[in-house]
N, C-alpha and C positions, 0 to 999 in steps of 0.2 A: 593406583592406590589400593587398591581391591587386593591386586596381589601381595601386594604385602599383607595387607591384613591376614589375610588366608594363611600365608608363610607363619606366624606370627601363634594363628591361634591353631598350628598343624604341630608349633614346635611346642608350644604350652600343652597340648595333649599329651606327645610324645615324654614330656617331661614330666607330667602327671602321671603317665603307665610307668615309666622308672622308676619314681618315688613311692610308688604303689608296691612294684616287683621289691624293691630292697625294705620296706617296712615290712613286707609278707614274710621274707628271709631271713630279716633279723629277729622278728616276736615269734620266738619258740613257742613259749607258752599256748598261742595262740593254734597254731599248726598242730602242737599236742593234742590240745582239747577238740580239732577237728576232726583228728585223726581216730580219738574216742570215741567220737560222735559218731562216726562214719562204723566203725568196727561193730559198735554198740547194736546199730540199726541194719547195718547188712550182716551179721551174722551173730547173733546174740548169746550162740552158744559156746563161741571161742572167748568171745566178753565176758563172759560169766570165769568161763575157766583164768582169763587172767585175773580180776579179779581175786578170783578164790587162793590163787597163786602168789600173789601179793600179799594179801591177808596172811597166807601161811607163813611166808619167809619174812614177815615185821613180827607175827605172835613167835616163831623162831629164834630170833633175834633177842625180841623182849627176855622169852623165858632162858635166854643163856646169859644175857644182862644179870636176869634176877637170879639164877643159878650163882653164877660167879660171885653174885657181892654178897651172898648169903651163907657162903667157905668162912 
């Protein structure tokens, strides 16, 4: 009877690390914000540059919006 049990709470693990592995895969969001997290804190100066780089190409973006509707 042991053995079973064993069987039982070996495949309920293994089913619990699956469901673990495919929610990690499927929440982007989540995996982004680690990956920030991660960039942020081991190299702070490539952070920064994206950052500043992003910023540049949405105020870009903005001022050709407001460009164009101001024709």
């Amino acid at each position: 009877m042991t053995t079973d049990r064993s069987d039982v709470d070996r495949a309920r693990a293994e089913l619990a690390a699956t469901l673990d592995a495919i929610e990690y895969k499927l929440n982007a969001p989540k995996r982004a914000t680690q990956r920030v997290k991660t960039l942020a804190s081991q190299n702070p100066l490539a952070f920064t540059g994206v950052v500043v780089g992003v910023a540049a190409a949405v105020g870009g973006v903005v001022w050709g919006i407001a460009r164009l509707t101001r024709r």
